[in-house]
Predicted model as a PDB file, atoms N, CA, C, CB and O in Angstrom, pLDDT in the B-factor column:
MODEL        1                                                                  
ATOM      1  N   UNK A   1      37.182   5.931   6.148  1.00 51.00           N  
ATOM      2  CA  UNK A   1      36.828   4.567   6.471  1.00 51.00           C  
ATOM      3  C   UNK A   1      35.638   4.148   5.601  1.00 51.00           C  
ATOM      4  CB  UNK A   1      36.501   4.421   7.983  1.00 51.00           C  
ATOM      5  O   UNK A   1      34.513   4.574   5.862  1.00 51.00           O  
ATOM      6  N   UNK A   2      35.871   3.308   4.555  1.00 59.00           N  
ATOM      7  CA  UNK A   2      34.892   2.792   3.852  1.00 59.00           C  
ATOM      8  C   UNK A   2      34.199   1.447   4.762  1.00 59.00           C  
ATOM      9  CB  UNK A   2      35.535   2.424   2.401  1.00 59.00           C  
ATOM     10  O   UNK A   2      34.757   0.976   5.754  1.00 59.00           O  
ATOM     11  N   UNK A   3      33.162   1.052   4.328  1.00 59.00           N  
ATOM     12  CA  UNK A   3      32.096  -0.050   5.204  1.00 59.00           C  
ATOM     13  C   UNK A   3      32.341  -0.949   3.782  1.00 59.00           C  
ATOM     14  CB  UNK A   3      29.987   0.568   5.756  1.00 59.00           C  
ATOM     15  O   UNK A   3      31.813  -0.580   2.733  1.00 59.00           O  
ATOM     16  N   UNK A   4      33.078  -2.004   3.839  1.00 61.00           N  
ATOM     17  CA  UNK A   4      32.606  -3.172   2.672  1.00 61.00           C  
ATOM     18  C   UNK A   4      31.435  -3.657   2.846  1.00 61.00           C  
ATOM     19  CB  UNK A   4      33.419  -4.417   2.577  1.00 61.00           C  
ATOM     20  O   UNK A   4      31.049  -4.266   1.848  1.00 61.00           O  
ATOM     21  N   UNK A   5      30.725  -3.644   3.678  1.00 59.00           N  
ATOM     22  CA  UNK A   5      29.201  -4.300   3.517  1.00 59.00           C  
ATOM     23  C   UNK A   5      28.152  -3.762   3.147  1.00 59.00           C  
ATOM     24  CB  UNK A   5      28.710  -4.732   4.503  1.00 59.00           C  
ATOM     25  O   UNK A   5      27.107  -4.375   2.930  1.00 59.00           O  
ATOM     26  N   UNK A   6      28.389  -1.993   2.980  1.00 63.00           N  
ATOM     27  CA  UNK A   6      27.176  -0.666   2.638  1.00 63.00           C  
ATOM     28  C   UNK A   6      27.350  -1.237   0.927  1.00 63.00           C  
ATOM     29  CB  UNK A   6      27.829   1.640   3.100  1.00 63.00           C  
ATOM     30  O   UNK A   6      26.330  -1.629   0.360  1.00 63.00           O  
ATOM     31  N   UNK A   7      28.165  -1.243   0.473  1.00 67.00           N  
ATOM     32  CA  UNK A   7      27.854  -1.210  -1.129  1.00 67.00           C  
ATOM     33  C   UNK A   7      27.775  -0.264  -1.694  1.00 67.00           C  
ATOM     34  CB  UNK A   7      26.848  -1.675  -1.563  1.00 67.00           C  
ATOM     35  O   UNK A   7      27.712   0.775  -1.036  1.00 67.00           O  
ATOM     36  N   UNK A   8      27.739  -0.192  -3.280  1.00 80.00           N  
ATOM     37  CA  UNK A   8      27.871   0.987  -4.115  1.00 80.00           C  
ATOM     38  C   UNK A   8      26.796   1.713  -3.793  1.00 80.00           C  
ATOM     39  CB  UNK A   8      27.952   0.765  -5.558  1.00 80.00           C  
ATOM     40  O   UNK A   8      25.716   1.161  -3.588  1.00 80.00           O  
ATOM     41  N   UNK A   9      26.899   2.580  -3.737  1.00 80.00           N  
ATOM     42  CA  UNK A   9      25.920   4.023  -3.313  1.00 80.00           C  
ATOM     43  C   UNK A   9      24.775   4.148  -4.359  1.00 80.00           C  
ATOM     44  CB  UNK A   9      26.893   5.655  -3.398  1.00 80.00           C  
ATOM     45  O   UNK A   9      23.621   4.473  -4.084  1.00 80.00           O  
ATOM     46  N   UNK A  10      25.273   3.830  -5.655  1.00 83.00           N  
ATOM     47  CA  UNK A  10      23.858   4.066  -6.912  1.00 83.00           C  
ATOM     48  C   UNK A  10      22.958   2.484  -6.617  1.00 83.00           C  
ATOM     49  CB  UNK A  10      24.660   4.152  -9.212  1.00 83.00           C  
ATOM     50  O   UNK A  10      21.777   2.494  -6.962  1.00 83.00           O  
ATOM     51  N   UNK A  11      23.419   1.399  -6.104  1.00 84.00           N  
ATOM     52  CA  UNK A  11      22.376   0.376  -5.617  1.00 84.00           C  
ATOM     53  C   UNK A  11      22.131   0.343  -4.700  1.00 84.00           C  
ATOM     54  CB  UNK A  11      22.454  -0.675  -5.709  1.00 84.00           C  
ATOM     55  O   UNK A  11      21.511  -0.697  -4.482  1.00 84.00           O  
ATOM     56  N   UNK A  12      22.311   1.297  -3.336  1.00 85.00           N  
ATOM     57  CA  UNK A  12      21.222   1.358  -2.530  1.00 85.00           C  
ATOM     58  C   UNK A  12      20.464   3.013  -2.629  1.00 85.00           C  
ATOM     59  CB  UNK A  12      21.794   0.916  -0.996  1.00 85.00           C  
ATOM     60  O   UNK A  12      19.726   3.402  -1.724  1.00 85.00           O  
ATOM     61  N   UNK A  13      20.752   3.810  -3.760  1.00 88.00           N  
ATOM     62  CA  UNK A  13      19.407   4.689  -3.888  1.00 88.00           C  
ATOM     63  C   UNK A  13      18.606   3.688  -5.132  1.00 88.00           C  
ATOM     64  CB  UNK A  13      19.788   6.645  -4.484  1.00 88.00           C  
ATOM     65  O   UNK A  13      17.498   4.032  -5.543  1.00 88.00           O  
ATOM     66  N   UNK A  14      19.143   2.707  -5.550  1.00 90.00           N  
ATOM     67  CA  UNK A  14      18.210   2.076  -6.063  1.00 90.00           C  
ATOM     68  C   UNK A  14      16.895   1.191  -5.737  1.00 90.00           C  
ATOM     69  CB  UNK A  14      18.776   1.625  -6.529  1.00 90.00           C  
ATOM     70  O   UNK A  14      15.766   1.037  -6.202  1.00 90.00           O  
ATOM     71  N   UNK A  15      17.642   0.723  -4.728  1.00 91.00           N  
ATOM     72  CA  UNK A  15      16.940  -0.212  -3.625  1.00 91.00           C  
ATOM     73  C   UNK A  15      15.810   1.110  -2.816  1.00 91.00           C  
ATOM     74  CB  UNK A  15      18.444  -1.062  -2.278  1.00 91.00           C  
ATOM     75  O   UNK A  15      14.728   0.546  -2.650  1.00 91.00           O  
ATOM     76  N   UNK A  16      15.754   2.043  -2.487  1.00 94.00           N  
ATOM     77  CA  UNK A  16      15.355   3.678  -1.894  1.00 94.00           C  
ATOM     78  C   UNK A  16      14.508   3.781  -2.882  1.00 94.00           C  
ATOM     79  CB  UNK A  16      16.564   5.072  -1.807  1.00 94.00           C  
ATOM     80  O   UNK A  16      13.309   3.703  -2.613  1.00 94.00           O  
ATOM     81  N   UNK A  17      14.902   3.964  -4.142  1.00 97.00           N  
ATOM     82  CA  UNK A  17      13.523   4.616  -5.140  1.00 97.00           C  
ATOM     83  C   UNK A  17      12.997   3.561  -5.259  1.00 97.00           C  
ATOM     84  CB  UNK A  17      13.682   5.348  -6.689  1.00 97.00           C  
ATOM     85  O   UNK A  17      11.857   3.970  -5.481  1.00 97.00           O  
ATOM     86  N   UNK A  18      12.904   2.302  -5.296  1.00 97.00           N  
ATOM     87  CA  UNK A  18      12.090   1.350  -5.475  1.00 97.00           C  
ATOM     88  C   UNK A  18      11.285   0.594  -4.548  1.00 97.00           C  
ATOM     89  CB  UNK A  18      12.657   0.694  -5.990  1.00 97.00           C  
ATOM     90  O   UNK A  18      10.565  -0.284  -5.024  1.00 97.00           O  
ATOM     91  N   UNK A  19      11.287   0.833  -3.012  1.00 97.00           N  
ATOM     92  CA  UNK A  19      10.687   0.606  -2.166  1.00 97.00           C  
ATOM     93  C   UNK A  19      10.023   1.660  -2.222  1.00 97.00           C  
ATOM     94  CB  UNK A  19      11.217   0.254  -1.199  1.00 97.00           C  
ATOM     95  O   UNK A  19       8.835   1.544  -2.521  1.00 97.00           O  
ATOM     96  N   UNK A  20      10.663   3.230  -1.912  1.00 98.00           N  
ATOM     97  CA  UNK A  20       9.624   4.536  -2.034  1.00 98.00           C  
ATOM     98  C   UNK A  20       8.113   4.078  -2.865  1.00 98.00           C  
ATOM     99  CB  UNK A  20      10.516   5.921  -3.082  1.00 98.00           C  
ATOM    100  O   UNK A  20       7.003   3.839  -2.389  1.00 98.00           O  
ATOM    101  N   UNK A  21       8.696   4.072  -4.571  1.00 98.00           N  
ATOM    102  CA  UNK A  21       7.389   3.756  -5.155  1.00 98.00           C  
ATOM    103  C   UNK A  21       6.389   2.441  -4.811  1.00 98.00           C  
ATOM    104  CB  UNK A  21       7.697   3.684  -6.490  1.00 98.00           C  
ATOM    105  O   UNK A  21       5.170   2.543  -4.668  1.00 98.00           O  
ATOM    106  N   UNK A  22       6.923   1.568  -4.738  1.00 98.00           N  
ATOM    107  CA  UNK A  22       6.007   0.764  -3.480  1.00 98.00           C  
ATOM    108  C   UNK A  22       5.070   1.404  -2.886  1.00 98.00           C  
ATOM    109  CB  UNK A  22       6.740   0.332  -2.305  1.00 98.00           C  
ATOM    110  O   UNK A  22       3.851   1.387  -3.057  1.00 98.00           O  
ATOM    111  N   UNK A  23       5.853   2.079  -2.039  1.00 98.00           N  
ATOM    112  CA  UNK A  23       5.115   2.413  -0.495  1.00 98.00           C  
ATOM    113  C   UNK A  23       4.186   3.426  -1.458  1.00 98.00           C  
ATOM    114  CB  UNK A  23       6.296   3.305   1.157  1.00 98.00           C  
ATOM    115  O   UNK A  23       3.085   2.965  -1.760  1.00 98.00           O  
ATOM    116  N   UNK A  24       4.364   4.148  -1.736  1.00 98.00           N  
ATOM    117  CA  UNK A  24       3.453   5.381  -2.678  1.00 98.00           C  
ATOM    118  C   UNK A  24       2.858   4.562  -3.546  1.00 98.00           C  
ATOM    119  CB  UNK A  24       4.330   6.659  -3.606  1.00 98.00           C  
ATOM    120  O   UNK A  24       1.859   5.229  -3.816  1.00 98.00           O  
ATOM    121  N   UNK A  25       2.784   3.715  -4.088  1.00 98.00           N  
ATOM    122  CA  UNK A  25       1.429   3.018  -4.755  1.00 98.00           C  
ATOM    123  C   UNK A  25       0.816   2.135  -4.024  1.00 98.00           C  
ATOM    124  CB  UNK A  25       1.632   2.285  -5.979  1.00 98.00           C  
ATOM    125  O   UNK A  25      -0.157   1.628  -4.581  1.00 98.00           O  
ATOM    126  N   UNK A  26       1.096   1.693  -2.738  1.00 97.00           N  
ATOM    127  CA  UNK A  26       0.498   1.088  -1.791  1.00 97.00           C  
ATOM    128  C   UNK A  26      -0.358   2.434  -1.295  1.00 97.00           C  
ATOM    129  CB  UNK A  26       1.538   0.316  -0.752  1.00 97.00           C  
ATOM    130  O   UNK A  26      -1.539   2.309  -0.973  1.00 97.00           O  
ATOM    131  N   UNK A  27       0.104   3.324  -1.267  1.00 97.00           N  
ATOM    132  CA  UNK A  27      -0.925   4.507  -0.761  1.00 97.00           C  
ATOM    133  C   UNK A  27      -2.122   5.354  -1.531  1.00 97.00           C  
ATOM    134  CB  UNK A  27      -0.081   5.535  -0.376  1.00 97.00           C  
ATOM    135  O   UNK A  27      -3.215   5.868  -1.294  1.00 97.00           O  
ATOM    136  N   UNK A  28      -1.431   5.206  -2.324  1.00 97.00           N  
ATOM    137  CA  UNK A  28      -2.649   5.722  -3.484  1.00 97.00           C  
ATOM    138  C   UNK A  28      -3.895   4.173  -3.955  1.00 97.00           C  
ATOM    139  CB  UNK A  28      -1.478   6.344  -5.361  1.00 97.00           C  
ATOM    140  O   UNK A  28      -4.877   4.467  -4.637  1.00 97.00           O  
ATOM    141  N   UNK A  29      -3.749   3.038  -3.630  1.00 95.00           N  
ATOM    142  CA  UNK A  29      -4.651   2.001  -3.546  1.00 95.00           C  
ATOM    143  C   UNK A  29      -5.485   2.207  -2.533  1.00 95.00           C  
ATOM    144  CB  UNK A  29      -4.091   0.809  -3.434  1.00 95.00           C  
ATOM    145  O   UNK A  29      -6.711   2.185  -2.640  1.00 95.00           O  
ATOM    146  N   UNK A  30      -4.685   2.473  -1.219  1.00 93.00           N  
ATOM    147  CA  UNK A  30      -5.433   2.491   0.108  1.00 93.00           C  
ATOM    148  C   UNK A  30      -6.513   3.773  -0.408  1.00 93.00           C  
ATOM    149  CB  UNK A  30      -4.279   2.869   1.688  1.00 93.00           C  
ATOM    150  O   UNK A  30      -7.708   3.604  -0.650  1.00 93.00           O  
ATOM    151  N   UNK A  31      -5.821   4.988  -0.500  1.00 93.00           N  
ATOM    152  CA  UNK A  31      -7.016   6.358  -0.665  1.00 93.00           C  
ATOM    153  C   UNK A  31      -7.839   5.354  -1.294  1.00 93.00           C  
ATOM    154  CB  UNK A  31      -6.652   8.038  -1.775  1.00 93.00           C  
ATOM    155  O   UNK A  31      -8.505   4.551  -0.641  1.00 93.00           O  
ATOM    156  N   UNK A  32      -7.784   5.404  -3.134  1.00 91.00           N  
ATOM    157  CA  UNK A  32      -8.796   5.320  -3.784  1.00 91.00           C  
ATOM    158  C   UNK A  32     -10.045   4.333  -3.151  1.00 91.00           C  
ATOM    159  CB  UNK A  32      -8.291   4.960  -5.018  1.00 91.00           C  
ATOM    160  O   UNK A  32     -11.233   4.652  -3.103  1.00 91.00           O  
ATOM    161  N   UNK A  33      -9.449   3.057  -2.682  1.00 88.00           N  
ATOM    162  CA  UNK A  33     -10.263   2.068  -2.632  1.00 88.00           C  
ATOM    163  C   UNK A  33     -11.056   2.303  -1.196  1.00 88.00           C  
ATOM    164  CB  UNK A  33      -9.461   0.721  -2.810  1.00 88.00           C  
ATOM    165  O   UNK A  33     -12.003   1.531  -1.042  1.00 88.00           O  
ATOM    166  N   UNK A  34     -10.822   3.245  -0.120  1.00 85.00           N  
ATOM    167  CA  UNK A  34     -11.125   4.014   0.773  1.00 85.00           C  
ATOM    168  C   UNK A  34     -12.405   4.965   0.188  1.00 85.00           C  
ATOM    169  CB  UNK A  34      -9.848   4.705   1.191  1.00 85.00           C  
ATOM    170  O   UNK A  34     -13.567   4.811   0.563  1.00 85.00           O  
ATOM    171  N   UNK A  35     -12.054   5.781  -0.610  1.00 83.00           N  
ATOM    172  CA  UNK A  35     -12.968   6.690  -1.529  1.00 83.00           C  
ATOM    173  C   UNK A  35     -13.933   5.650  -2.535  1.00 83.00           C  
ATOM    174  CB  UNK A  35     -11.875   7.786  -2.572  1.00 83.00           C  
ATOM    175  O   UNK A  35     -15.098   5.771  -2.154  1.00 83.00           O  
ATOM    176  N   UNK A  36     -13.871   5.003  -3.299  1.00 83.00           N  
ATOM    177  CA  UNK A  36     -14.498   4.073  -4.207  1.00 83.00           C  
ATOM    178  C   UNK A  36     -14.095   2.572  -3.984  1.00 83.00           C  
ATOM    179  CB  UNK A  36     -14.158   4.489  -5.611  1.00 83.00           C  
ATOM    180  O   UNK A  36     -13.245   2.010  -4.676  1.00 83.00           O  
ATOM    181  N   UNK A  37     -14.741   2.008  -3.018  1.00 78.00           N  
ATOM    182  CA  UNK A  37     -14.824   0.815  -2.862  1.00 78.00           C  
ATOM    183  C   UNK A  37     -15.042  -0.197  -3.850  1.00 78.00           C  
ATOM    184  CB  UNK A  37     -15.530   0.753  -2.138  1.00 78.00           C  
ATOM    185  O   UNK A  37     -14.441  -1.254  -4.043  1.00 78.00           O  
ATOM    186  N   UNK A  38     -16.223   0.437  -4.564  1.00 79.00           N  
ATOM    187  CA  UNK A  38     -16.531  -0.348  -5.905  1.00 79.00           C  
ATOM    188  C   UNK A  38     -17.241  -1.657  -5.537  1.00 79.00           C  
ATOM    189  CB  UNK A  38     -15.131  -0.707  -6.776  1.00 79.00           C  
ATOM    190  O   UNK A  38     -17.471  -2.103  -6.661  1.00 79.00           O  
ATOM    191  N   UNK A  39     -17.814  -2.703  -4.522  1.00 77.00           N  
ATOM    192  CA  UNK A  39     -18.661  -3.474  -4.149  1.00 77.00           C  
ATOM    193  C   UNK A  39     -19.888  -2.522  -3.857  1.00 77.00           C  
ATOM    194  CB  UNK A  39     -18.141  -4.304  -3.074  1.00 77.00           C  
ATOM    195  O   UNK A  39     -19.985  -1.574  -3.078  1.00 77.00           O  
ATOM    196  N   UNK A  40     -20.825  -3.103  -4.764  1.00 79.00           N  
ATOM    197  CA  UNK A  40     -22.265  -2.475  -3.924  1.00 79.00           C  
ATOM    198  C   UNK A  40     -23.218  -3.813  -4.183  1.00 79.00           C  
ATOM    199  CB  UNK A  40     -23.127  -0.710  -4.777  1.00 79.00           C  
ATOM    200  O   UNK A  40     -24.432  -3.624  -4.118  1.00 79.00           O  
ATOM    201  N   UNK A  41     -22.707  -5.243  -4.493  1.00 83.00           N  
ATOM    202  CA  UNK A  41     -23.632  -6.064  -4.408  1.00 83.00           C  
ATOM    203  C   UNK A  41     -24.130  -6.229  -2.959  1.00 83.00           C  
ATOM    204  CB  UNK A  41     -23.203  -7.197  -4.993  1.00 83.00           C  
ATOM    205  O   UNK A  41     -23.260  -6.222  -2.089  1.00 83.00           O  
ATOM    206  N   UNK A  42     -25.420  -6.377  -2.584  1.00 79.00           N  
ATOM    207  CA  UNK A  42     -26.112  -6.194  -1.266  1.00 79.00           C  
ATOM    208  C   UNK A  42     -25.826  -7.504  -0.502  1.00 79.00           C  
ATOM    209  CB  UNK A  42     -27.746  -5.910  -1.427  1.00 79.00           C  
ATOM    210  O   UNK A  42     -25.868  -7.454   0.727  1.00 79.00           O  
ATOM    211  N   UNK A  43     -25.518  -8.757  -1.160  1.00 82.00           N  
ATOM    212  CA  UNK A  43     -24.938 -10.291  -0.575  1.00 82.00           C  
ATOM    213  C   UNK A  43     -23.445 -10.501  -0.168  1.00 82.00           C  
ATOM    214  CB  UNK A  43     -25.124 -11.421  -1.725  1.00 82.00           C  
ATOM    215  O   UNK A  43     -22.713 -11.462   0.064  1.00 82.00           O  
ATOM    216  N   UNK A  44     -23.314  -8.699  -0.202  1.00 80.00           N  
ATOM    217  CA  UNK A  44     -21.792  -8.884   0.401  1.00 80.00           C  
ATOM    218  C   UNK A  44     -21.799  -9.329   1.482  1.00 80.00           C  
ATOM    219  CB  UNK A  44     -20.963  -7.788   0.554  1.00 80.00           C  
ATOM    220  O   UNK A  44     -22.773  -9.203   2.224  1.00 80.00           O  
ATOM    221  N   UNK A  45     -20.394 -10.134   1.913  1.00 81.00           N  
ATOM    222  CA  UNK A  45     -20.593  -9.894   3.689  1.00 81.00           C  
ATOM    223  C   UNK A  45     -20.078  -9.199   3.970  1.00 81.00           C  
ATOM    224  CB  UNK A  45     -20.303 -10.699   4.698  1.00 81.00           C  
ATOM    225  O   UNK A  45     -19.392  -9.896   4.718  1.00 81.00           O  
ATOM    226  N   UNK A  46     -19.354  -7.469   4.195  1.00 77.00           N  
ATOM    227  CA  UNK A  46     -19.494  -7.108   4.431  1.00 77.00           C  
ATOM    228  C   UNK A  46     -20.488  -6.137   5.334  1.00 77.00           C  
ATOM    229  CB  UNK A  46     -19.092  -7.366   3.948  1.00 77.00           C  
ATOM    230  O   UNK A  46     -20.284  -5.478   6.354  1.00 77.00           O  
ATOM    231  N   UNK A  47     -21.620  -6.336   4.527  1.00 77.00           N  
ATOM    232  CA  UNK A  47     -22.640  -5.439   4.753  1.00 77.00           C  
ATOM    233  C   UNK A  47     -23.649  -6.390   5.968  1.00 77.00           C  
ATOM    234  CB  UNK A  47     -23.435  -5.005   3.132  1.00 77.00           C  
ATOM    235  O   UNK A  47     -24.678  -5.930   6.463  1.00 77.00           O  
ATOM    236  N   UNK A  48     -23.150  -7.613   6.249  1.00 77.00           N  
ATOM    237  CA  UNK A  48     -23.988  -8.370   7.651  1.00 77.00           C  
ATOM    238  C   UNK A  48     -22.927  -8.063   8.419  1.00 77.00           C  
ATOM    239  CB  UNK A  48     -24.448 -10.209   7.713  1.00 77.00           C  
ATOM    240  O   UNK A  48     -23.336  -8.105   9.580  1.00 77.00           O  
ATOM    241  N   UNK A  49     -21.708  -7.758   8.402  1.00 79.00           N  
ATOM    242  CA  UNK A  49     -21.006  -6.826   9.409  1.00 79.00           C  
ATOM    243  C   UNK A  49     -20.897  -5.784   9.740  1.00 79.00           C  
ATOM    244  CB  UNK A  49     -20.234  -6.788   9.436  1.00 79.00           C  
ATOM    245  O   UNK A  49     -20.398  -5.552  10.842  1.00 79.00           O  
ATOM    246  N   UNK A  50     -21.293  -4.841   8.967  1.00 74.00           N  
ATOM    247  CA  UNK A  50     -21.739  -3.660   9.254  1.00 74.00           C  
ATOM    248  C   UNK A  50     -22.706  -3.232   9.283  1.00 74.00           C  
ATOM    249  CB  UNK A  50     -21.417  -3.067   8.847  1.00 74.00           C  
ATOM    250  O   UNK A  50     -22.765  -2.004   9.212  1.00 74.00           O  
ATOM    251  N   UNK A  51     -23.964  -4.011   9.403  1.00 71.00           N  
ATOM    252  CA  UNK A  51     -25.318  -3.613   9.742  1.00 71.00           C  
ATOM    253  C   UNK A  51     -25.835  -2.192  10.549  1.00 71.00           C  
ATOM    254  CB  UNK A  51     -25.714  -4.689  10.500  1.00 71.00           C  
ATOM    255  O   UNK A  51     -24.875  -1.599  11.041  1.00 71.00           O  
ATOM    256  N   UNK A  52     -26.904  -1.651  10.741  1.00 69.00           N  
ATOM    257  CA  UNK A  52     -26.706  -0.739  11.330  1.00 69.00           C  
ATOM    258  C   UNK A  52     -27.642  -1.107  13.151  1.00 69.00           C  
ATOM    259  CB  UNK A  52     -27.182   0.508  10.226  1.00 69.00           C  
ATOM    260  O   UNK A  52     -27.938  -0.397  14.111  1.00 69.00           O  
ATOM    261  N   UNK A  53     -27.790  -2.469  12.837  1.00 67.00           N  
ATOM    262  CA  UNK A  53     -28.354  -2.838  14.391  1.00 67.00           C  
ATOM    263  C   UNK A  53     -27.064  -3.343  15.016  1.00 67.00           C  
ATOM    264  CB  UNK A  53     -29.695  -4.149  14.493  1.00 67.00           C  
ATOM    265  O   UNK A  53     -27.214  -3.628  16.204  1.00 67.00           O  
ATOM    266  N   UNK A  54     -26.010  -3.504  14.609  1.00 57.00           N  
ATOM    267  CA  UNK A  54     -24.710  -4.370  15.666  1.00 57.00           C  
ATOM    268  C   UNK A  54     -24.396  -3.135  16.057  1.00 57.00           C  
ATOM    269  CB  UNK A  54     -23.185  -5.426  14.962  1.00 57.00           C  
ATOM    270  O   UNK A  54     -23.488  -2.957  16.869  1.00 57.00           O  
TER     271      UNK A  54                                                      
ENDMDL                                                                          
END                                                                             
């Protein structure tokens, strides 16, 4: 029993490796920018939200 609506098999591991790498360079942004933020101007706002008196 074939499914006419699944489609050729090499375009949906295509559609698979190309969301995968997505998701895996969406993850390797999150680490780095987690690890090296890279803002250290002091007029961030960040840094009136994270004060260390709130």
């Amino acid at each position: 029993m074939h499914n006419m609506l699944m489609g050729p098999l090499w375009g949906i591991v295509a559609v698979a490796v190309v969301v995968g790498v997505a998701t895996l360079a969406c993850f390797i942004a999150m680490f780095k920018y987690l690890a090296h933020p890279g803002e250290s101007s002091p007029d961030h706002p960040k840094y009136s939200i994270l004060r260390r008196d709130r």
